[in-house]
N, CA and C of each residue as an Amber inpcrd file, in Angstrom:
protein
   549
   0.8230000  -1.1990000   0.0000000   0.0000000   0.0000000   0.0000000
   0.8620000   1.2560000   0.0000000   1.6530000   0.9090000   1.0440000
   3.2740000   2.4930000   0.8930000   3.5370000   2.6660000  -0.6170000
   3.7480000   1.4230000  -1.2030000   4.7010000   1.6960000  -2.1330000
   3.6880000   2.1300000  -3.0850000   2.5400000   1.4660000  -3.3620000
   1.8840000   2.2390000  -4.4860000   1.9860000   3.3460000  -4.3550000
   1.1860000   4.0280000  -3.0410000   0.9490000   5.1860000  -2.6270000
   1.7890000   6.2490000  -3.1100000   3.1050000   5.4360000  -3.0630000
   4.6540000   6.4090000  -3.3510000   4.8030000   6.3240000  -4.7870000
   4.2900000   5.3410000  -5.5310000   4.5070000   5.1860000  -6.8540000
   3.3390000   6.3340000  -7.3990000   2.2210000   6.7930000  -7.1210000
   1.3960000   7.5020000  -7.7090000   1.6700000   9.0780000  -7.5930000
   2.3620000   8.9120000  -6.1120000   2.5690000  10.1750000  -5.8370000
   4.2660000  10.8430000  -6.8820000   4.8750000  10.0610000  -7.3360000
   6.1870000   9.9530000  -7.9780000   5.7290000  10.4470000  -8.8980000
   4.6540000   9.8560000  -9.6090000   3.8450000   9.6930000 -11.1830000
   3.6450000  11.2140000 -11.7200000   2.4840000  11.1580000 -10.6740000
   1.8610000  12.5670000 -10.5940000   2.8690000  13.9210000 -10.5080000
   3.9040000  13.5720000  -9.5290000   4.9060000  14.6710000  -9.4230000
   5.5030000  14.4120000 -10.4200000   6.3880000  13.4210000 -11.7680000
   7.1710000  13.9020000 -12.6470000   5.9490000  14.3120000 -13.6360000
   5.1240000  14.3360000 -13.6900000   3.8000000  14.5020000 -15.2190000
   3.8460000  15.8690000 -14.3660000   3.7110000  16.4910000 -13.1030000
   3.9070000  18.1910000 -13.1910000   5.0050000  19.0600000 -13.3610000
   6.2550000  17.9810000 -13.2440000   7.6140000  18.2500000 -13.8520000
   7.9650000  18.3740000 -15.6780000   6.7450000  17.6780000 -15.9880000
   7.0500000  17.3920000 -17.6010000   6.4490000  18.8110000 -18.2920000
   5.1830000  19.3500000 -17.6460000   4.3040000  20.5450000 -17.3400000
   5.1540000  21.5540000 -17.7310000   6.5770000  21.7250000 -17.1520000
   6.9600000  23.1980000 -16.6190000   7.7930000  23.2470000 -17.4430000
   8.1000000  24.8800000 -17.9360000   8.8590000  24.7640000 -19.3440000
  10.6300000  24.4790000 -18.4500000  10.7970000  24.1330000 -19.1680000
  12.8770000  23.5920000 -19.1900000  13.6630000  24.7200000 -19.1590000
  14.5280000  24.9900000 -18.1510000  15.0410000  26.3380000 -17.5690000
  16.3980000  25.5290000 -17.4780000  17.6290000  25.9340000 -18.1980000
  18.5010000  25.6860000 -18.2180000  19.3450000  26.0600000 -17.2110000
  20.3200000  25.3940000 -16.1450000  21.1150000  25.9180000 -15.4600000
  21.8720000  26.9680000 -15.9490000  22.1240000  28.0890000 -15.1320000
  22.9540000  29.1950000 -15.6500000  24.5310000  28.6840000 -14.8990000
  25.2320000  29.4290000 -15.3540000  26.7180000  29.0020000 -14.9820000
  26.9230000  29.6880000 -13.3160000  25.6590000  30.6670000 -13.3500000
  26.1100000  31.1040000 -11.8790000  25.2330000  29.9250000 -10.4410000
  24.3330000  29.4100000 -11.2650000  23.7670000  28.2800000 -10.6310000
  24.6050000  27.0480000 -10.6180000  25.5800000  26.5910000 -11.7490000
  26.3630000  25.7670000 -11.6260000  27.7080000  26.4450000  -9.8950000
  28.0260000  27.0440000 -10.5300000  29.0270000  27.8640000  -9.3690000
  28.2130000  27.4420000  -7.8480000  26.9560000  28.0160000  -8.0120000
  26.0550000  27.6180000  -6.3230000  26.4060000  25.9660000  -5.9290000
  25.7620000  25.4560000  -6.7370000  25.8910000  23.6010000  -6.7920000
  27.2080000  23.7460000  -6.0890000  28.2580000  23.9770000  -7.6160000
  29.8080000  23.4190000  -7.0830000  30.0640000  24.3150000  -5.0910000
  30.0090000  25.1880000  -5.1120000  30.3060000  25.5470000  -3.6410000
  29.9990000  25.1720000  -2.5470000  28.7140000  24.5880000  -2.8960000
  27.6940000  23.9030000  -1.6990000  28.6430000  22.7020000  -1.3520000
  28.9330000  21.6650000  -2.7240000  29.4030000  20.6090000  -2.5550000
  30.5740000  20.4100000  -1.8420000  32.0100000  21.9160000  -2.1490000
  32.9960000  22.0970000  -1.0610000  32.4610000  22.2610000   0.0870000
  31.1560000  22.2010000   0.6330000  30.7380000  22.5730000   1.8570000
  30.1460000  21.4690000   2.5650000  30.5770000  20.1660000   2.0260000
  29.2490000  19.0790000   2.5510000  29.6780000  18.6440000   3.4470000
  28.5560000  18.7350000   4.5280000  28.2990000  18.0540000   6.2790000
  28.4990000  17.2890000   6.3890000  28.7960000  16.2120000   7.1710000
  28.2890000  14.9730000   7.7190000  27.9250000  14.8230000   9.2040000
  26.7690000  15.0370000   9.2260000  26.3190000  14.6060000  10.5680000
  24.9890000  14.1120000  11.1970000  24.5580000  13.0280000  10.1190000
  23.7700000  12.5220000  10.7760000  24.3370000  10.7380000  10.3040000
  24.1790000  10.1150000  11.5470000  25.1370000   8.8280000  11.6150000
  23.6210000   7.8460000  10.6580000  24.5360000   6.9680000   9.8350000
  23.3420000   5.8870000   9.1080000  23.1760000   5.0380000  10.6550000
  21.9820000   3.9320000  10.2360000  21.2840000   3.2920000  11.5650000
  22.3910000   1.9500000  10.8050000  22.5030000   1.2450000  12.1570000
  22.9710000  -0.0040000  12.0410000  22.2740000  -0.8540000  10.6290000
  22.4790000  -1.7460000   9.7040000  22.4500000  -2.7260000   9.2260000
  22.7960000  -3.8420000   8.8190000  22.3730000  -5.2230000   8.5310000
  23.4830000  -6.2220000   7.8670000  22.0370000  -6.3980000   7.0310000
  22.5290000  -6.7520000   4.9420000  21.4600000  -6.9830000   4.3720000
  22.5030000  -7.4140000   3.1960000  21.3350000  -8.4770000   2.7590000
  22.3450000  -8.7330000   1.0250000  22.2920000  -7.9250000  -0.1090000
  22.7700000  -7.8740000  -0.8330000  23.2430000  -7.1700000  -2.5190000
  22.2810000  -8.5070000  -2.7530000  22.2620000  -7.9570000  -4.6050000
  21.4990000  -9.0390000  -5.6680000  22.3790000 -10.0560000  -5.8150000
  23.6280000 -10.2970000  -5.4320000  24.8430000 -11.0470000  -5.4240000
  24.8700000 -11.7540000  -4.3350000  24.5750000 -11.5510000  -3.6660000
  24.3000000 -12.1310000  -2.0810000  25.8190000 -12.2550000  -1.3360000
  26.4750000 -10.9170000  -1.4720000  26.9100000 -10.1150000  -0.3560000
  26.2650000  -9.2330000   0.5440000  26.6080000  -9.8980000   1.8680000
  26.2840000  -9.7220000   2.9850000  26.8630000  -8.0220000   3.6690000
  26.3350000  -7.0290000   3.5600000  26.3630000  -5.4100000   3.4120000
  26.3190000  -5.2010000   5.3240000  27.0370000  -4.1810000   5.9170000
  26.7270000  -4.0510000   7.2460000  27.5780000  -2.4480000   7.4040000
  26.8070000  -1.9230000   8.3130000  27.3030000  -0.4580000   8.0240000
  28.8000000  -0.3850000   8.5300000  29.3880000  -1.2990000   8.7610000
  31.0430000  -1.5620000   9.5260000  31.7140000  -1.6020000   7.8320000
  30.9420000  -2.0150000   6.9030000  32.1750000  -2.1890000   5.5650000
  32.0500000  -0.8710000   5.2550000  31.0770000   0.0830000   5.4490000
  31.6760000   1.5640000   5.2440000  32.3650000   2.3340000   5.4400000
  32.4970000   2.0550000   7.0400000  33.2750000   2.8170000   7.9260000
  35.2580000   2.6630000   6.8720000  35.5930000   4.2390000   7.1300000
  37.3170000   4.0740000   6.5850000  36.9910000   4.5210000   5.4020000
  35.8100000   3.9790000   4.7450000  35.4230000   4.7100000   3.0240000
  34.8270000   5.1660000   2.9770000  34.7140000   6.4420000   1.7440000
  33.7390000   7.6420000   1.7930000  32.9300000   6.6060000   0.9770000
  31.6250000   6.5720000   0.9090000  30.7600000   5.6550000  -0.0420000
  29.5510000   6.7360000  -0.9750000  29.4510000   6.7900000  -2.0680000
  28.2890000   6.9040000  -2.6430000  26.7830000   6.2420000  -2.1930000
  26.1720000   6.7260000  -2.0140000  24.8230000   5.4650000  -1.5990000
  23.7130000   6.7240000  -2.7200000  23.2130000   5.8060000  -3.8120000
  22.3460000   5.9920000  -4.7010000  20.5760000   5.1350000  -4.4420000
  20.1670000   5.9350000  -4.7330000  18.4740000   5.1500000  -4.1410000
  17.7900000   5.4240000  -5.7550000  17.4970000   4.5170000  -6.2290000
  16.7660000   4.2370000  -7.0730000  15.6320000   3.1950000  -7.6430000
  15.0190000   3.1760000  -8.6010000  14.1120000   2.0410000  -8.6890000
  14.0050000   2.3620000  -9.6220000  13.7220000   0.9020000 -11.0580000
  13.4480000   0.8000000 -12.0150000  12.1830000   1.6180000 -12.9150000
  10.9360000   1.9170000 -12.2200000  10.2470000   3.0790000 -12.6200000
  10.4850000   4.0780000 -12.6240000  11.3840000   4.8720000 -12.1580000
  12.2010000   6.1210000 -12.1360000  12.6620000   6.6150000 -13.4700000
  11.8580000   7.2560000 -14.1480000  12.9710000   7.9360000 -15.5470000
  13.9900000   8.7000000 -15.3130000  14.0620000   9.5040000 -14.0460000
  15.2380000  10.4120000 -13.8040000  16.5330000   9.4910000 -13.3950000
  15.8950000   8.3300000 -12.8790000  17.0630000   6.6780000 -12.3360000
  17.8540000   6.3660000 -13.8820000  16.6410000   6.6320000 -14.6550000
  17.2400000   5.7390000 -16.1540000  18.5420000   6.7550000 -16.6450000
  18.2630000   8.1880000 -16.5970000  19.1270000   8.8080000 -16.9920000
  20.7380000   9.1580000 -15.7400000  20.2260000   8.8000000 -14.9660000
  21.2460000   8.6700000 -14.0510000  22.2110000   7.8030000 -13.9010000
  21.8080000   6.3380000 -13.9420000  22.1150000   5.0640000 -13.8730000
  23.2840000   5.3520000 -14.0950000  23.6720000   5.1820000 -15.4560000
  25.0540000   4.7760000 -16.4330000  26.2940000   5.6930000 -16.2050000
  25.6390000   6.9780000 -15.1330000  27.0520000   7.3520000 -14.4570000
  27.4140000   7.0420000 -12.7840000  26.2950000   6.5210000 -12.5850000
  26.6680000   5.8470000 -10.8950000  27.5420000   4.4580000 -11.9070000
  26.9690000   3.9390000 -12.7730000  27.8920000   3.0130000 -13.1060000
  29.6910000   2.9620000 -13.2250000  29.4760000   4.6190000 -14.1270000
  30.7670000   5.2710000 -14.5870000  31.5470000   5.2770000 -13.0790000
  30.6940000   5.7240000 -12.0940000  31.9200000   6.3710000 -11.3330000
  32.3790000   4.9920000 -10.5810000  31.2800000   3.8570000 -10.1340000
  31.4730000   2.4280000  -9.6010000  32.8050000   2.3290000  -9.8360000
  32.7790000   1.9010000 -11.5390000  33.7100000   1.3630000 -12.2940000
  34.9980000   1.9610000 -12.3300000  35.0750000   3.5250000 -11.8760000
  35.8590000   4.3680000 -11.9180000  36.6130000   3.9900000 -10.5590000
  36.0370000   3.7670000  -9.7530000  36.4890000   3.2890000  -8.5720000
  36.9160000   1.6560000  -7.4960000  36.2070000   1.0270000  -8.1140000
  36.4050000  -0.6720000  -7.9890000  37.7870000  -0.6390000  -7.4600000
  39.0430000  -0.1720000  -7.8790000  39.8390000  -0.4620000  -7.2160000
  40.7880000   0.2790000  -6.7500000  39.9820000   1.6300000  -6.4330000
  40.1990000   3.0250000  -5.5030000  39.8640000   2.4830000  -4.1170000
  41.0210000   2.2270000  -3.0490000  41.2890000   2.3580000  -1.7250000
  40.4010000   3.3670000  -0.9960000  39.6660000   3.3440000  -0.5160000
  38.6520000   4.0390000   0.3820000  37.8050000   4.7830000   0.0220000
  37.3790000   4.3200000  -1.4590000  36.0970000   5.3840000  -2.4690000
  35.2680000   3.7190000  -2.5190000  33.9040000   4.0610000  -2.7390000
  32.9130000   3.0060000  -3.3370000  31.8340000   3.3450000  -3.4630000
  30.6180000   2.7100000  -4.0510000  29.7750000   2.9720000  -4.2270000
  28.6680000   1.9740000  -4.3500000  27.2700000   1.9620000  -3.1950000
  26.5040000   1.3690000  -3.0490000  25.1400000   1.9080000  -3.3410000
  24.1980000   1.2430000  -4.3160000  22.9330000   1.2370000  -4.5470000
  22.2300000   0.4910000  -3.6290000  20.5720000   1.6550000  -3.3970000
  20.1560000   0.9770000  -2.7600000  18.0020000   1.0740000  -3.8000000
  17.6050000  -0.0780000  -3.7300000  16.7500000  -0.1310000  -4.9560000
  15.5620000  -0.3360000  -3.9570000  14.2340000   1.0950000  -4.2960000
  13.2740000   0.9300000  -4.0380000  12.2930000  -0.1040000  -4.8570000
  12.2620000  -0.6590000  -6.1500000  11.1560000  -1.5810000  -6.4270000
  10.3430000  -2.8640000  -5.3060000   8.9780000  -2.8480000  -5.6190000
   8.4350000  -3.9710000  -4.6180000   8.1650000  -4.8010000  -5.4760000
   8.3490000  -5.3680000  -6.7200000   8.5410000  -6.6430000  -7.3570000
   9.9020000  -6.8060000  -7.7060000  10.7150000  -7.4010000  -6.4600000
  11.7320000  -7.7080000  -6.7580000  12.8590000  -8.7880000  -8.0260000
  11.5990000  -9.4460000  -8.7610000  11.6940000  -9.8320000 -10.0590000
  12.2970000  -8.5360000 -11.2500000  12.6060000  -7.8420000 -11.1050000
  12.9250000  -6.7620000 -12.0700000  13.7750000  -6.1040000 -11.8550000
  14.5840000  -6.5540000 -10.7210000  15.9130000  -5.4650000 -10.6960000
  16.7320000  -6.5020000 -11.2920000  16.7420000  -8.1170000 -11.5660000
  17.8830000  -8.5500000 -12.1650000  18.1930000  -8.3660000 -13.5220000
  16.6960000  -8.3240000 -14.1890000  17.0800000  -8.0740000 -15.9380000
  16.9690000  -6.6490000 -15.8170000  16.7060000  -5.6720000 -15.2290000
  16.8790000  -4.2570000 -15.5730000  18.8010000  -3.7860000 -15.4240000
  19.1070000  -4.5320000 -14.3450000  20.3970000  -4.7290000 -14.4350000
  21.7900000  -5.4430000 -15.3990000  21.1850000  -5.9290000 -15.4230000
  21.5690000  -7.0640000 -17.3400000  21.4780000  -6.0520000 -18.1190000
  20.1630000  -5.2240000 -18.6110000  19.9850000  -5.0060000 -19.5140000
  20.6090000  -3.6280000 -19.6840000  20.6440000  -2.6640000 -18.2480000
  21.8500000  -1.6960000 -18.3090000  23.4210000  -1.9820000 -18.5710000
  23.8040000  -3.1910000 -18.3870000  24.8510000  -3.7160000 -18.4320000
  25.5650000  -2.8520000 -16.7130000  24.6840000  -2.9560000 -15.7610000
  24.9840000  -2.4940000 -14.7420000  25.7810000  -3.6180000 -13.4860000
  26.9440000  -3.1090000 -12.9860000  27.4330000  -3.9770000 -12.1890000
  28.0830000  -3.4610000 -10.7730000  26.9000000  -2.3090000 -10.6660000
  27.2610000  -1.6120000  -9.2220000  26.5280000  -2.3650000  -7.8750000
  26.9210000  -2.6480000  -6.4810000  25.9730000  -3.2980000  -5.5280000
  24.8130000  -2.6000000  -5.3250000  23.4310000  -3.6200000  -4.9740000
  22.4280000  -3.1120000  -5.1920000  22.1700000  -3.6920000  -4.0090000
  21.4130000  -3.1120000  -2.9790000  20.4340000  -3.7150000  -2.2230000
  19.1680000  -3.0290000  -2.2470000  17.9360000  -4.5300000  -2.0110000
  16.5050000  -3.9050000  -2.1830000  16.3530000  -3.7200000  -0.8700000
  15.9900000  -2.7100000  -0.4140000  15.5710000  -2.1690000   1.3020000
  15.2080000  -0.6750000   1.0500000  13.5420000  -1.0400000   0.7970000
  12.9560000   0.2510000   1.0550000  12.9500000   1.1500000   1.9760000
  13.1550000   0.2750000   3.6870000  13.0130000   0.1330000   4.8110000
  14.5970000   0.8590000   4.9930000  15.7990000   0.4000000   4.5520000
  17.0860000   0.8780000   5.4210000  16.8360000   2.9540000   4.5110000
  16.2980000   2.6390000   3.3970000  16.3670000   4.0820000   2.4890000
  15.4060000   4.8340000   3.2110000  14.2930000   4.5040000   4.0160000
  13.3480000   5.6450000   4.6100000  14.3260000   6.0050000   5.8430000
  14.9960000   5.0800000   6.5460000  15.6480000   5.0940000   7.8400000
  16.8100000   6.1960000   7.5130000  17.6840000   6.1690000   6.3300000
  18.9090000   6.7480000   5.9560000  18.6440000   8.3240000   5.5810000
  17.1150000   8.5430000   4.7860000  16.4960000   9.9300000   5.1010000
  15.1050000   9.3270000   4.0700000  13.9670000   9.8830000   5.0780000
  12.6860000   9.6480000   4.4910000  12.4330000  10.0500000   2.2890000
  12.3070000   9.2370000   2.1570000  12.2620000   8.9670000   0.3580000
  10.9900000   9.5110000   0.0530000  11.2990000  10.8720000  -0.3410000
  10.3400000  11.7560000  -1.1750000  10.2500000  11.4400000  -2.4470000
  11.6300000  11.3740000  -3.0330000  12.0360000  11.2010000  -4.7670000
  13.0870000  10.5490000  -4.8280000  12.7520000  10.1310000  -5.8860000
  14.2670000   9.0700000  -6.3950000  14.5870000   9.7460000  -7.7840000
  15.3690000   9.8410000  -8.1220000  16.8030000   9.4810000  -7.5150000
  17.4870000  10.3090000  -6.4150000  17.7800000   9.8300000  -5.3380000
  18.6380000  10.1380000  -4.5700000  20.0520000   9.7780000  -4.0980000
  21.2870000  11.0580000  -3.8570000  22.7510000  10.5390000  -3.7640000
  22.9190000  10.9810000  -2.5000000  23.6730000  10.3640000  -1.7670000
  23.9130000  10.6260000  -0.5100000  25.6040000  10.2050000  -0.0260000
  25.9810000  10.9790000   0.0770000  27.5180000  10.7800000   0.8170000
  27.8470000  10.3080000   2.2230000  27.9920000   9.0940000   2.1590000
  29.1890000   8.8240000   3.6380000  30.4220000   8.7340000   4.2340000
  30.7770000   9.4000000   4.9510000  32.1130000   9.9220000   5.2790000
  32.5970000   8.7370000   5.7740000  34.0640000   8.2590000   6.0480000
  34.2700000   7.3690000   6.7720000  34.0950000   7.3650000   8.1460000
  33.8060000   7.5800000   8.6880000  32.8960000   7.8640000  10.2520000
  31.7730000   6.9070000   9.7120000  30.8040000   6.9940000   8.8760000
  29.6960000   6.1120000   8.7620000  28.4880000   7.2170000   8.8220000
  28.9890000   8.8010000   8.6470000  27.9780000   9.4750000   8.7800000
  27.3720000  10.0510000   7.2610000  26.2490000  10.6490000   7.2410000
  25.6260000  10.9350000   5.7490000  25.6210000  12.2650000   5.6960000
  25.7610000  12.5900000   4.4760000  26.2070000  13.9680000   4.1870000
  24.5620000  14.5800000   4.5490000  24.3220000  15.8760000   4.8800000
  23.4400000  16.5180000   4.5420000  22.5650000  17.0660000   3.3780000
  23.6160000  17.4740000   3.0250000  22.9070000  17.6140000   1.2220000
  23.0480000  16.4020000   0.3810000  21.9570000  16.6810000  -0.3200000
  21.6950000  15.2670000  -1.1630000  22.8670000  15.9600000  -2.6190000
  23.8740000  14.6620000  -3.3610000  24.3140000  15.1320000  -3.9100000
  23.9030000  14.6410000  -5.8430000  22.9490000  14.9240000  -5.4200000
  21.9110000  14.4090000  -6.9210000  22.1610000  14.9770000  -8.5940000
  22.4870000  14.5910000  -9.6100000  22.4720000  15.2210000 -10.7100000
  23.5040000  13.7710000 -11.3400000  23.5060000  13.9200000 -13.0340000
  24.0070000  13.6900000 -13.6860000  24.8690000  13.3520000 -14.9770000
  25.3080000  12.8720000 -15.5710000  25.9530000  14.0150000 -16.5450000
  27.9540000  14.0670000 -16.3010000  28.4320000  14.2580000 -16.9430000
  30.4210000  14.0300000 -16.9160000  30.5380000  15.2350000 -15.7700000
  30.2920000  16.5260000 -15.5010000  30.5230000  17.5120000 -14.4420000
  29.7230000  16.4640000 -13.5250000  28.5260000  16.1720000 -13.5010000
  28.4490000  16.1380000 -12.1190000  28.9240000  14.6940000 -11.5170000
  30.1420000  13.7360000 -12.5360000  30.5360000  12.9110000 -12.4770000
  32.3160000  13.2770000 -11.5550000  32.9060000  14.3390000 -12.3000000
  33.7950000  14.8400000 -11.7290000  33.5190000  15.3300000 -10.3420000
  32.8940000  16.3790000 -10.2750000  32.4780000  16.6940000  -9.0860000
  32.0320000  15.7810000  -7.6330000  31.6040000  14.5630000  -7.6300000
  31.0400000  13.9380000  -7.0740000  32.5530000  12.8440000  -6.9390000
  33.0710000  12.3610000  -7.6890000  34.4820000  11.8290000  -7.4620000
  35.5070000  13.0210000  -6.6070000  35.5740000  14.3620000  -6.6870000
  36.3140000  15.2160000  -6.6780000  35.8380000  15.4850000  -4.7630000
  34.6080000  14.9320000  -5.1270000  34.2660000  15.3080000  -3.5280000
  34.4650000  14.4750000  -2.3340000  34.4670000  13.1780000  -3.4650000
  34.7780000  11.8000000  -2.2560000  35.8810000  12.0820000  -2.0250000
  36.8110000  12.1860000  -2.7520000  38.2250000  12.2950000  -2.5750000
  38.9740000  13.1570000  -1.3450000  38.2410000  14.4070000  -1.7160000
  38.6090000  15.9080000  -0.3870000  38.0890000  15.2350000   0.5660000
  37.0560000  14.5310000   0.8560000  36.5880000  14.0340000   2.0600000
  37.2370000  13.2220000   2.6700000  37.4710000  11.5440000   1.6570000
  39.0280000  10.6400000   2.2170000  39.9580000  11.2630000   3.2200000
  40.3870000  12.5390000   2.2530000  42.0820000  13.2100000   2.5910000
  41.7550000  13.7960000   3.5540000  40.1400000  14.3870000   4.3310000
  40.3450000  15.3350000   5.4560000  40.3790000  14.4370000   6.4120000
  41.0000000  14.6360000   7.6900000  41.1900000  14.5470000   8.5870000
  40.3010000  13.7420000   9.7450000
């Protein structure tokens, strides 16, 4: 019943998004973004978990800790997910065997039959866990797609760091990184 509920309400909100005419970022709005992002918080701690990936690795908020992590929330009905996807992939892949960078998906669908061929069929090979439940806990799920930064402490950034696209691919690598190196 949640999830429909959330699926209609998603619906309805991108069909009043499709509504509104297309307002291009200005470069002084890019500048806002980028500054915010030198500015990102961490202070609200994720809640304990242990849960599997579609791989059936066993996930617990202790393998975060030491690495800054990406955590992406998405679900296969999501068109803004579809256009997003293939650079959470980019940066995964970019990182696989970057020392204290990673990146974990976490997938709202409730027919869990469809995240394996939607994954195939992206040619996607980032960790996924389905837990609607750990994503309301980590910050209540208005919209998807959502990016969220964890510091190695195990804490989540404040600002959501959402967008996508090669800048906001740099940027978002550029940020894990300053975070690693601080202190």
């Amino acid at each position: 019943m949640i999830h429909s509920t959330f699926r209609f309400l998603m619906a309805a909100a991108l069909a009043l998004l499709l509504l509104l005419p297309a307002v291009p970022p200005s470069g002084a709005a890019e500048s806002r973004r980028s500054s915010r992002s030198k500015r990102l918080r961490f202070d609200r701690p994720l809640p304990e978990f242990k849960l599997k990936d579609l791989e059936g690795r066993t996930w617990k908020l202790s393998d975060l800790k030491g690495k800054v992590t990406l955590i992406n929330v998405w679900a296969t009905w999501c068109a803004p997910c579809r256009v997003e996807l293939p650079y959470v992939q980019r940066l995964h892949k970019a990182l696989e065997n970057v020392p204290g960078l990673q990146v974990l998906t976490l997938n709202l669908d409730e027919d869990s039959s469809l995240v394996p061929g939607y994954m195939q069929a992206g040619g996607y090979t980032f960790p996924v866990i389905r837990s609607f439940a750990l994503a309301e806990k980590i910050h209540p799920v208005s919209e998807v797609p959502q990016n969220w930064l964890v510091d190695p402490r195990g804490r989540r950034s404040v600002q959501s760091l959402n967008g996508h696209g090669e800048v906001w691919l740099r940027r978002v690598r550029a940020v894990m990184e300053k975070v690693l190196a601080e202190p």
